[in-house]
C-alpha positions in Angstrom: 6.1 38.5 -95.7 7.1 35.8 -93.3 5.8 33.2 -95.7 8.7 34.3 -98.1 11.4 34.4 -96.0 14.6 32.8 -97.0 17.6 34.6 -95.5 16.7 33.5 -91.9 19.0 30.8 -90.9 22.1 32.9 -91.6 22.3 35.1 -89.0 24.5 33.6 -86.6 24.2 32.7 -83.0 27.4 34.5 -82.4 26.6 37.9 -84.3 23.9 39.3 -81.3 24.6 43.1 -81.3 21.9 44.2 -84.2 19.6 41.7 -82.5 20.1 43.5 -78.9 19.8 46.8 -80.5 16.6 46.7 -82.1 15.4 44.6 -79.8 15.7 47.4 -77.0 14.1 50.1 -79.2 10.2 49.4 -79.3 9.8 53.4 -80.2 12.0 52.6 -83.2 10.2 49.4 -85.0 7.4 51.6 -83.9 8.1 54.4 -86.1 9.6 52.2 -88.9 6.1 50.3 -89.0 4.7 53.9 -89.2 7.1 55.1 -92.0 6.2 51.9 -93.9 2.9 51.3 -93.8 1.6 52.8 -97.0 4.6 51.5 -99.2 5.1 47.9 -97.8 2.0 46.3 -99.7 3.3 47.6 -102.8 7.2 47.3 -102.2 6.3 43.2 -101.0 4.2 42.7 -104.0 7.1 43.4 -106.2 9.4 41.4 -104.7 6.7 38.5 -104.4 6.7 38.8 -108.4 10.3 38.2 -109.2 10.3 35.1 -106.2 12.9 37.4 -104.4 13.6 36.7 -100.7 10.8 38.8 -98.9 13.2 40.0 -96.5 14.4 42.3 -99.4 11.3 44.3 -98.8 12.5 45.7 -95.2 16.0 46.4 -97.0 14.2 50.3 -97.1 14.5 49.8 -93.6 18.2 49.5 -93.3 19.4 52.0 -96.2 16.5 54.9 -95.0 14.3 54.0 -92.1 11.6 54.3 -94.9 11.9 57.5 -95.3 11.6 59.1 -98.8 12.7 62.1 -98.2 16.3 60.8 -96.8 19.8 61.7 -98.2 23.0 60.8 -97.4 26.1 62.5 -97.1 27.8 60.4 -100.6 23.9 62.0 -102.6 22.6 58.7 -102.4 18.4 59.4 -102.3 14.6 57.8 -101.4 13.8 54.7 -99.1 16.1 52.5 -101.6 19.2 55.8 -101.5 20.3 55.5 -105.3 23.5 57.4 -106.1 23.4 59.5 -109.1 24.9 57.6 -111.1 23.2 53.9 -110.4 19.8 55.7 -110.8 20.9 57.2 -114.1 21.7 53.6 -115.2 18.3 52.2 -114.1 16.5 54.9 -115.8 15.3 57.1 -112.7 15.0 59.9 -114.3 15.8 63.6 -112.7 15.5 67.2 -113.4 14.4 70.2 -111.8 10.8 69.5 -111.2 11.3 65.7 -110.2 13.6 63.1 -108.6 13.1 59.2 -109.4 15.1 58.0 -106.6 12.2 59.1 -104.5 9.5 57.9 -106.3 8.0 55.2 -104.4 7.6 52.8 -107.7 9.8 53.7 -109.9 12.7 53.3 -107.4 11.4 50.2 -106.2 11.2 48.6 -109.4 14.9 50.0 -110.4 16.1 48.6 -107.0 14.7 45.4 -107.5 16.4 45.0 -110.8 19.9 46.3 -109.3 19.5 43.8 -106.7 18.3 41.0 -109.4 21.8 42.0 -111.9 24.0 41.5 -108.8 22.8 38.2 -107.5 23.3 37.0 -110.8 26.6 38.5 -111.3 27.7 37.1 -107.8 26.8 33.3 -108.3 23.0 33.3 -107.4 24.0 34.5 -103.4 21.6 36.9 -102.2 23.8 37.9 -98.9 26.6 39.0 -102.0 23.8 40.8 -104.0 23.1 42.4 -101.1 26.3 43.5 -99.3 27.5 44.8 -103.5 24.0 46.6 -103.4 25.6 48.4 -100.3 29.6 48.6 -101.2 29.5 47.8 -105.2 29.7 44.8 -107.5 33.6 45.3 -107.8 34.4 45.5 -104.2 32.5 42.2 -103.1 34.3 40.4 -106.2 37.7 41.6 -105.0 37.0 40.2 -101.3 35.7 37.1 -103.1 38.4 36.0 -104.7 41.0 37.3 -101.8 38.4 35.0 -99.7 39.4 32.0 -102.1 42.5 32.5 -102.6 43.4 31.7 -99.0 40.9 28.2 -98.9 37.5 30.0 -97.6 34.4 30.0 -99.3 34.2 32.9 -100.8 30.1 33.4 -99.1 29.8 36.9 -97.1 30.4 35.5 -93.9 34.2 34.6 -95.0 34.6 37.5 -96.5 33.3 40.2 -94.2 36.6 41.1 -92.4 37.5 42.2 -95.9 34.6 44.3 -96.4 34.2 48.1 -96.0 33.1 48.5 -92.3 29.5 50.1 -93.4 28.8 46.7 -95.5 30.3 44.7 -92.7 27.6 45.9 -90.4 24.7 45.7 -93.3 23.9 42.3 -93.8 23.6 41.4 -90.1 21.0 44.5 -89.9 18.6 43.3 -92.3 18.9 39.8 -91.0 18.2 41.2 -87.4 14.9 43.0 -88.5 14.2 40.1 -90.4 14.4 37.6 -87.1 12.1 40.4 -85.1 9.5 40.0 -87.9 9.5 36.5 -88.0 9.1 36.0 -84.5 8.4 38.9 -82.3 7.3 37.4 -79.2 10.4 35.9 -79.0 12.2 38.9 -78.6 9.5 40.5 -77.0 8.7 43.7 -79.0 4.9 44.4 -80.6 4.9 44.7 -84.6 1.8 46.5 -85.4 -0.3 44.7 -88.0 -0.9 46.2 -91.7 -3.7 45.2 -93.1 -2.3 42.4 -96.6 -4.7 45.2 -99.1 -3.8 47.6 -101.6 -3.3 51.1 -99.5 -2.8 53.0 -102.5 -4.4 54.0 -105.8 -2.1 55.6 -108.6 -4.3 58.0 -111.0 -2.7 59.3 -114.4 -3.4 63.4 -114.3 -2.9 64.3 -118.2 -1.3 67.8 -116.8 0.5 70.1 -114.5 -1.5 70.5 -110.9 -0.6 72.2 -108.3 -0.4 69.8 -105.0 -1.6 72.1 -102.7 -4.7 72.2 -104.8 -4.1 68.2 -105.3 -4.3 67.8 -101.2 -6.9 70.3 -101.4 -9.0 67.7 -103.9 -7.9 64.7 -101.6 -8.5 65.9 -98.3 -5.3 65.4 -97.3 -2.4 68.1 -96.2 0.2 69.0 -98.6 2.7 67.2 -96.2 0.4 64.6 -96.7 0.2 64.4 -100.2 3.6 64.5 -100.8 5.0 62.0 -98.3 3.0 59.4 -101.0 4.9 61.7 -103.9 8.0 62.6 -102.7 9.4 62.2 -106.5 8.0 65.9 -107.3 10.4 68.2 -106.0 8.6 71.4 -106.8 5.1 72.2 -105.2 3.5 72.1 -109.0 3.9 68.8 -111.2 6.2 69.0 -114.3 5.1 71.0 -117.3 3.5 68.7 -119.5 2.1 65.2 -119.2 0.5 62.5 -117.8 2.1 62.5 -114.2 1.0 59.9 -112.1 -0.3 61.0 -108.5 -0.5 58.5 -105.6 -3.2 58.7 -103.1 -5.2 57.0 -100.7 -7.3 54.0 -102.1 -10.3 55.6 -100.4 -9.6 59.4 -101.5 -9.4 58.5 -105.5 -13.1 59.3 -106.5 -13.3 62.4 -104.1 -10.3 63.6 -106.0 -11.6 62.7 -109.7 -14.6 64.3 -108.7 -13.4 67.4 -107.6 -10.4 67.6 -110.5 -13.1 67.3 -112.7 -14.7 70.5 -111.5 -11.4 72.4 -111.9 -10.9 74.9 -114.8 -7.1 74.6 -116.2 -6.5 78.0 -114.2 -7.7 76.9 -110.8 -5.9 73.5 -111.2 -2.4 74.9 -111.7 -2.8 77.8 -109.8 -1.0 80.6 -112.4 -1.2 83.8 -113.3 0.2 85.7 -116.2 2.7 88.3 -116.4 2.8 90.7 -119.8 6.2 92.4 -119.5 6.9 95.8 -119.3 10.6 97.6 -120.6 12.8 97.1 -118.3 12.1 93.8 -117.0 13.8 90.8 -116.7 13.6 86.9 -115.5 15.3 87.3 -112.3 13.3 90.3 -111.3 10.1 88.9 -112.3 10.9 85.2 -110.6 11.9 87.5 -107.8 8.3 89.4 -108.1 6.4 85.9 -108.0 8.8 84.0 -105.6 9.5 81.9 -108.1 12.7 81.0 -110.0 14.3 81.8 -113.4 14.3 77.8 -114.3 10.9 78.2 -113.8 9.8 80.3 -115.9 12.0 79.1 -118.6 10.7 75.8 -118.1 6.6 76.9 -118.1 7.2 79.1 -120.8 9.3 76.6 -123.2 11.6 79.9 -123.1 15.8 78.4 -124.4 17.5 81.8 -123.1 16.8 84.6 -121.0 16.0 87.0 -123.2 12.7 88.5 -123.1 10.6 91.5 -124.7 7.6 94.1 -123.8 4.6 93.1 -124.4 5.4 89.2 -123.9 3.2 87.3 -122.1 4.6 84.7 -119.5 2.5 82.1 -117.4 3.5 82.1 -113.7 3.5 79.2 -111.8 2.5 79.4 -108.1 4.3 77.7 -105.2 6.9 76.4 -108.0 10.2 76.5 -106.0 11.6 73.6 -105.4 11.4 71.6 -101.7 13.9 70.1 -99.5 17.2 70.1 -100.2 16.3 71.2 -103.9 15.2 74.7 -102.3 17.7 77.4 -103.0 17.7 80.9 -103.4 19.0 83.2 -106.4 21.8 85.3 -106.2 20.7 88.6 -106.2 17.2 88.1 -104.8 15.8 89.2 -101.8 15.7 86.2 -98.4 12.4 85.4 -97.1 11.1 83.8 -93.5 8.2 81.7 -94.1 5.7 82.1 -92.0 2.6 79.5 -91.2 -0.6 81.4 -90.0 -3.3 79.4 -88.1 -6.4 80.6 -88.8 -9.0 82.0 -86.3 -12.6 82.6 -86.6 -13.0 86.0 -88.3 -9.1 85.5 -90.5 -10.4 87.1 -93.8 -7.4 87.2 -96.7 -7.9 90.7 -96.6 -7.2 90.9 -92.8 -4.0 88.2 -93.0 -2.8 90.1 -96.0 -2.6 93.6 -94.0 -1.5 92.1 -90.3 1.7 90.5 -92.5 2.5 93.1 -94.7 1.5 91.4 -97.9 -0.6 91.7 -100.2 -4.1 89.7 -101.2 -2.9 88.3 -104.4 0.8 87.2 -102.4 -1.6 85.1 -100.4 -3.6 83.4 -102.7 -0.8 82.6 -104.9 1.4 81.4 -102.1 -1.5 79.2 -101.1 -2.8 78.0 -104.2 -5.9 79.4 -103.4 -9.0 81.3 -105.5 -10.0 84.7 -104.4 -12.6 84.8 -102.2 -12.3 82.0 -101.0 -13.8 81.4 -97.7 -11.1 80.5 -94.8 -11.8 77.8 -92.3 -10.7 78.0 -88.5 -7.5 75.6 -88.1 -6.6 76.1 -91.7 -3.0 76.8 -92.9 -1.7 79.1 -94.8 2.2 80.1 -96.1 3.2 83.6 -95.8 6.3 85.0 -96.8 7.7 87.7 -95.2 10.3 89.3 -97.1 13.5 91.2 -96.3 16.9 93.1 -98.0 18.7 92.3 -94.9 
């Protein structure tokens, strides 16, 4: 990363503040290196490709901390924080069952090409590209040509006062944790190496899997599994296919190994429902703990209409995560509950001590019948109430 560096010598000897604040806060690059690690090989190899400054790769750091999950208060999302509409013009595409703003590549790549548009609409100056990428092409322009119009240059540094306070701040950030990188012993704070290798492997999976069984596969958690797929915002992949998973470079053949031993049924994790008179979507999502968009979506159904004797394919652990989670009007609120299990846990046991039933658990857990339960394992209950 160093090697690439070309935004260096602007930070100014007069501008310390950023400098002193990081440069207090070991615990903080700590847990930035941390958040980073598995996405900075890829995210530096991108911008090594277009012969962008490498100091664009710790921009993430700056907008999110690294963190995919992140949102803003303005709906901007992922390590990069697209707003709706720039991601819509980038092509980061978003529905119910998955968010492009947090997908680690995607986003990257439509950042990169954001960033690329505005340094050449702002006269091949990267500090410009960058402090639009923050306030917007327009407002830098505007300050610009205000700049010039009273003898300055028109570069960022004669035109910050005129800037939005955020972006005024921005650009002396990045430079900041881009002068600790470069030379850390000089302002005395420990950057923890990661290793210059691939960390992760992308695998195309032709259709829907559940990612607790995914993890499961992997040997990873669930929180695991998505922290390197945060783009999926329900616990199951889309409907449909291929969907590209990320995982560890090391867990790739464990998991094509044990995906191949999968029947469709134990990959996705669903059951089927044949309807009875009487019933509808919202009490059958509310049955399943699932939701109406859900079962519309699985089941290619256009309405809501429905008839005996239908037959409709339930995904489990659908509902959306994060701040996509919401609850129907109308339907009953849960508690989730995480159980720890303990030598002699049997689902049968668990599924009496909660209240809940055998089937509950195994579809809330993505789990086969019978399956044996190992001590320190996880599992999701729900506990339900009409209060």
């Amino acid at each position: 990363m160093r090697a690439g560096f070309q935004l260096s010598d602007y930070l100014p000897d007069t501008w310390p503040k950023s400098l002193s604040w990081y440069g207090q806060r070991q615990y903080y690059m700590d847990r930035i290196i941390e958040q980073a690690a598995p996405y900075l090989h890829f995210v530096l190899e991108e911008v090594e490709k277009r012969g962008m400054p490498t100091e664009i790769a710790l921009l993430p750091v700056v907008e999110s901390g690294y963190q995919p999950f992140a949102y803003s208060r303005s709906g901007a999302a992922g390590i990069w924080q697209f707003i709706p509409s720039t991601a819509k013009h980038y092509g980061l595409k978003r529905n119910s069952w998955y968010d492009g703003r947090r997908d680690i590549h995607a986003s990257t790549r439509a950042a990169l090409d954001f960033l690329q548009d505005l340094y050449k609409r702002l006269d091949n100056d990267w500090l410009l590209a960058l402090a639009a990428y923050n306030s917007g092409g327009s407002t830098v322009e505007r300050a610009v040509r205000a700049a010039r119009r009273n003898g300055k240059s028109g570069d960022f540094w004669s035109i910050r006062p005129l800037l939005p306070e955020e972006t005024r701040h921005y650009i002396p950030k990045l430079l900041a944790i881009s002068a600790m990188v470069m030379n850390p012993d000089y302002y005395d704070i420990t950057l923890k190496e990661i290793p210059n290798q691939p960390h992760l492997t992308r695998l195309q999976i032709k259709e829907q899997i559940n990612l607790a069984v995914a993890a499961r596969l992997a040997g990873l958690s669930l929180g695991e599994l998505r922290q390197l797929n945060p783009g999926f915002t329900r616990l199951v992949t889309p409907p449909g296919g291929p969907h590209d998973l990320l995982l560890p470079i090391e867990k790739g053949a464990r998991f094509k190994w044990g995906l191949s031993q999968l029947s469709p049924a134990e990959r996705i994790g669903w059951i089927y429902h044949t309807v009875s008179p009487g019933e509808n979507l919202i009490g059958i999502a509310r049955h399943y703990g699932t939701t109406v968009a859900a079962l519309r979506s699985t089941n290619r159904l256009r309405g809501s209409t429905i008839h005996p004797g239908d037959r409709l394919r339930i995904v489990t652990a659908a509902e959306p995560t994060g701040q996509a989670a919401g609850r129907e009007e109308g339907s009953p609120s849960h508690r989730g509950v995480t159980h720890t299990v303990t030598n002699g846990d049997t689902l049968w046991s668990l599924a009496r001590r909660y209240g809940v039933t055998v089937a509950q658990l195994v579809r809330w857990n993505a789990i086969a019948t019978g399956t044996p339960l190992m001590p320190g394992q996880k599992l999701v209950v729900r506990v339900y109430s009409n209060t």
